[in-house]
BADOMI-806934 format. One record per residue (C-alpha): x, y, z. Coordinates in steps of 0.02 Angstrom, whole numbers, plus 50000, padded with zeros to 5 digits. Layout:
// residues N
XYZ...
This chain:
// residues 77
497364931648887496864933849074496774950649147496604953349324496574970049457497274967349637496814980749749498354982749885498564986550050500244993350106501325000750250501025019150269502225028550165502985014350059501775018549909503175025149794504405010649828503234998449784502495006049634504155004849576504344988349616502664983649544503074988249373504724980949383503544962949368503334955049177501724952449187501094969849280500304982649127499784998649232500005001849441498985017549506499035023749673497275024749747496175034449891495025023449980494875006650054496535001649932498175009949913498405005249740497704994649592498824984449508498304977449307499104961949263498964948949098499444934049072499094916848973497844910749122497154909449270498324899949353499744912149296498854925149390498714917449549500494911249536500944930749503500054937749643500484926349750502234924249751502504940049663501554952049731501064945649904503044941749971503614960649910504134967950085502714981750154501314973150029499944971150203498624963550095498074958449912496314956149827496254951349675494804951449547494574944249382494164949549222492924936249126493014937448955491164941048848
């Protein structure tokens, strides 16, 4: 299992819509809406890495008012 966090950027004011369409996604676990440098963190798992990057980016990135994506992930001990 691969576990990631993308920190998004969004359009001002379309935080609730997208949360909503966030967790709508199979492979999204938790969305949060931040304060900061991001407007939310998004938690996804899947089988691998390459499901990840597949997920975030034609998931996440093509949802309409997403302005910018980074994504980290987790390594495994």
């Amino acid at each position: 299992m691969t576990v990631a966090y993308v920190m998004l950027n969004c359009d001002l004011g379309a935080e609730a819509e997208l949360v909503e369409k966030l967790r709508e996604l199979e492979n999204v676990s938790h969305v949060s809406e931040t304060m900061g440098a991001h407007d939310m963190l998004v938690k996804l798992e899947a089988e691998n890495f390459e499901k990840i990057r597949e997920i975030v980016a034609w998931s996440i990135k093509n949802l309409p008012k997403v302005r910018s994506t980074t994504t980290l992930i987790e390594k495994s001990a």
